[in-house]
C-alpha positions in Angstrom: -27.6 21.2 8.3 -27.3 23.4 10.9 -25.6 26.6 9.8 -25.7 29.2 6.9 -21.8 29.6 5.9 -21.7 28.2 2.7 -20.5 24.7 2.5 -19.3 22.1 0.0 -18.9 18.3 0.3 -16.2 16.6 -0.7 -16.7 13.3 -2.1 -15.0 10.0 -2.6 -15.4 6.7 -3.9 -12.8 3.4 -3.6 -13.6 0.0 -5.2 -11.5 -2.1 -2.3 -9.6 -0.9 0.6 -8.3 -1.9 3.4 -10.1 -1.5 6.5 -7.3 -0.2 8.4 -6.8 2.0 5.9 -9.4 3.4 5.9 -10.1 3.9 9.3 -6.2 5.7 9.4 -8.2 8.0 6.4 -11.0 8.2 9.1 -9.6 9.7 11.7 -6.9 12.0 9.8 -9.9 13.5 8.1 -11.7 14.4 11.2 -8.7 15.9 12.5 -8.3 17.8 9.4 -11.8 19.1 9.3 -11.7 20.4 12.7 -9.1 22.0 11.9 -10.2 23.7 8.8 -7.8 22.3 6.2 -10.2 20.2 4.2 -13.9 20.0 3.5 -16.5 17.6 5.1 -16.2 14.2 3.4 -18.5 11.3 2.6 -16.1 8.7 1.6 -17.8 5.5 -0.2 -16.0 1.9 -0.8 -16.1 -1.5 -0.4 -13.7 -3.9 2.1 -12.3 -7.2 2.2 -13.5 -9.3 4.1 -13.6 -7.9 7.7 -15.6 -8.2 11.2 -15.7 -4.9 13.4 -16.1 -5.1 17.5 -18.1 -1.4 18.8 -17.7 0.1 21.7 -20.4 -2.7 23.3 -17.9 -4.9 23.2 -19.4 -8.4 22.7 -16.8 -10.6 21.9 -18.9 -14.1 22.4 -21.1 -12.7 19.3 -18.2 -13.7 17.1 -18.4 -17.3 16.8 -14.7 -18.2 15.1 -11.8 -18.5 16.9 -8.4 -16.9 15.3 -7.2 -20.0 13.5 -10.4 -20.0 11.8 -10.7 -16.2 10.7 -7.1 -16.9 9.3 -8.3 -19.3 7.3 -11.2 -17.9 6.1 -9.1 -15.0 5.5 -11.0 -12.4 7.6 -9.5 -9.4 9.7 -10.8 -8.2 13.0 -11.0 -4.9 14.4 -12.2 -3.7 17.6 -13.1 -0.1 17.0 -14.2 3.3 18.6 -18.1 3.4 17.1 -21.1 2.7 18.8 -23.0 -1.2 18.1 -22.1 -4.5 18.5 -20.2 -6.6 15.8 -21.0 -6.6 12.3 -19.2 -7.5 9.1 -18.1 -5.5 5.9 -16.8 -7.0 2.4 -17.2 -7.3 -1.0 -20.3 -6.9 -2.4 -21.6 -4.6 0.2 -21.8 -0.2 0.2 -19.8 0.8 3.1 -20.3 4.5 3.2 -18.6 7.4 5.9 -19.9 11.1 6.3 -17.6 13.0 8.5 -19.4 15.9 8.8 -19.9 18.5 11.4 -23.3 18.9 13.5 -24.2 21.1 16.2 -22.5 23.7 15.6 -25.1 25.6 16.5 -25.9 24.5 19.8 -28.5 22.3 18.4 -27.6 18.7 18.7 -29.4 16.1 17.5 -27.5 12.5 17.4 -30.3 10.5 17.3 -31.5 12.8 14.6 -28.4 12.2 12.6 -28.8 8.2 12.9 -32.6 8.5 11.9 -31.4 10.8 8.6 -28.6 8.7 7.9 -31.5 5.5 8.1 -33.7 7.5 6.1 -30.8 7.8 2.9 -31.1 4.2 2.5 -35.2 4.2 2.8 -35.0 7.3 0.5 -32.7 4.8 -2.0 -34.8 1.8 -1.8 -38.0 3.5 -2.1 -36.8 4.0 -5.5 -37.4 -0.3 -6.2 -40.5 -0.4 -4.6 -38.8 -1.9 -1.5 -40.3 -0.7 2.1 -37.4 -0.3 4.1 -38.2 0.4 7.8 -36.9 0.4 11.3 -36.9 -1.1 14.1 -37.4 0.8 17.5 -35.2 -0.9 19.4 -32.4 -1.2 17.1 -30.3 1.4 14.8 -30.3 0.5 10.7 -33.0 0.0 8.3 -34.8 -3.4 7.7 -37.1 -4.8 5.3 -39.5 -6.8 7.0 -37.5 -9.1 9.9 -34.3 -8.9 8.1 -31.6 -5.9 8.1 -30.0 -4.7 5.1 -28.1 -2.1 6.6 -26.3 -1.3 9.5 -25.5 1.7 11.0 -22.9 2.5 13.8 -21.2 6.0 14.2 -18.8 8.2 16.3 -19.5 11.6 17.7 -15.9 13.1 17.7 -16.2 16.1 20.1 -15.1 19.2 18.1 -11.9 20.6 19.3 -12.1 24.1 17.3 -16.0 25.2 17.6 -19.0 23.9 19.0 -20.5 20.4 17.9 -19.3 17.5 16.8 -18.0 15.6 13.8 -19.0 12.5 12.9 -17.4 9.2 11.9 -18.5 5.8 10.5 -21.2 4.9 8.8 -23.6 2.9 7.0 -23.0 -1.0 5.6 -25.3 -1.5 2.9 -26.0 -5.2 1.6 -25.7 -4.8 -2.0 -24.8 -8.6 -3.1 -27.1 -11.3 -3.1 -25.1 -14.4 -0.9 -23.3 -11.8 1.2 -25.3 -13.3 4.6 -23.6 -16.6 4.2 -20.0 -15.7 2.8 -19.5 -13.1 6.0 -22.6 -13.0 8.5 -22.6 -16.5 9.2 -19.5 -16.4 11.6 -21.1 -13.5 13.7 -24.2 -12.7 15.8 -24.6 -9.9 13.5 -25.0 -6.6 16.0 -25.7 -8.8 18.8 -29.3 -10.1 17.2 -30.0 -13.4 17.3 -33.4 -13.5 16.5 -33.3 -11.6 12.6 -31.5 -12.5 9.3 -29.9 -10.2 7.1 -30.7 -9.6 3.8 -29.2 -7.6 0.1 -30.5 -5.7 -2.5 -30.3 -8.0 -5.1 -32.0 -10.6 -3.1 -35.0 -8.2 -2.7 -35.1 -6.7 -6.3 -34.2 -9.9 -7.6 -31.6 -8.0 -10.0 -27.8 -7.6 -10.3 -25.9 -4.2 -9.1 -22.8 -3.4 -9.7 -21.2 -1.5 -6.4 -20.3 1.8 -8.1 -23.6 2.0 -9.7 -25.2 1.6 -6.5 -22.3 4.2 -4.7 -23.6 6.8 -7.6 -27.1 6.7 -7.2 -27.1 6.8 -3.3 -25.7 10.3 -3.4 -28.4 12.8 -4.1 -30.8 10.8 -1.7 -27.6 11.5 0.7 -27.7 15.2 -0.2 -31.3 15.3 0.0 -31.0 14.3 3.3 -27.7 16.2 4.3 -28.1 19.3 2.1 -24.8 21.0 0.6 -24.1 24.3 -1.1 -22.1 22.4 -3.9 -20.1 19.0 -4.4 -16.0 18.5 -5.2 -15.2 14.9 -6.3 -12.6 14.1 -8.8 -15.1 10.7 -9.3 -16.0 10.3 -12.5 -19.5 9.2 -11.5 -20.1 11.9 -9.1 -23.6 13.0 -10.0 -23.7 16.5 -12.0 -19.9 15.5 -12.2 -18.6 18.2 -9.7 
């Protein structure tokens, strides 16, 4: 972090929800923050079945045509992050910091992508599992295949100087999860890598929450708070 005023992290956890939804929760918290009527967030859930269109706009990467996504009974969203297309639903961590950065005059974006890479390195560390990157691409990877993507937004401050971010990680949790969702997408525009889950490399079973719980103190490891407010019952330290 990049201040000393004290500061506490608000944090939340949902087991399914909509992706509009939570992109409307996005953006109101952002303006919020700015503004100074609520704390920084880090807001964790899963989705339904979704694909996502960044700001590099690659539509011939998504390889059904609308009949098809309604029958497979996934939504589409073109969006404001950075990246290409990539996919979010069940059985996979979806996580959003919107936090403030710079605030100092020091601003480091790529240093915030390479911290938010390093929670999930951090996390799977913990396994024995070497996750890694690749230069050329944002996420983390084990071996050729990614098991997390990364795409953000830099929302220019409008009430100091910085910038507070938006979007997040998508951490492949479930084992199956390339089939049921990647297979109808170039996934970020990469042809030539799979994707991959946790339980496929631990070779064990996870329940999402479980998974949501133990992320966060690698997250505040990583993005260091002055104390926690969550009304999550698996919040760790239960603040």
């Amino acid at each position: 972090m990049d201040t000393a005023e004290p500061r506490k992290l608000e944090i939340s956890y949902f087991p399914m929800i909509e992706y509009s939804q939570a992109w409307d929760m996005q953006k109101e918290s952002v303006r919020a923050i700015d503004a100074g009527e609520r704390l920084e967030r880090l807001i964790l859930l899963q989705h339904p079945p979704t694909y996502t269109i960044g700001s590099q706009n690659h539509p011939e990467h998504l390889l059904m045509n609308a009949d098809q996504l309604r029958e497979q009974g996934i939504s589409l969203f073109e969006i404001d992050r950075g990246g290409d297309i990539t996919y979010h639903g069940p059985g996979q961590l979806v996580g959003y910091p919107l936090l403030r950065i710079g605030e100092q005059g020091r601003v480091d974006l790529h240093g915030y992508l390479r911290s938010l890479e390093q929670v999930i390195i951090d996390y799977l560390a913990t396994f024995g599992i070497e996750g890694g990157r690749k230069p050329e691409y944002t996420g983390v990877w084990v071996g050729d295949v990614k098991i997390c993507a990364i795409g953000v937004k830099f929302n220019k401050s409008r009430s100091r100087k910085g910038f507070l971010t938006s979007h997040g990680f998508a951490f492949n949790i479930r084992e199956g999860i390339a089939e049921e969702g990647f297979r109808g997408i170039i996934p970020c525009g990469i042809s030539q890598y799979g994707v991959t889950s946790l339980e496929e490399c631990t070779g064990r079973r996870f329940e999402i929450e479980e998974v949501a719980a133990a992320l966060v103190p690698h997250f505040l490891s990583r993005f260091p708070y002055d104390g926690i407010v969550s009304d999550w019952a698996n919040t760790p330290n239960g603040q």
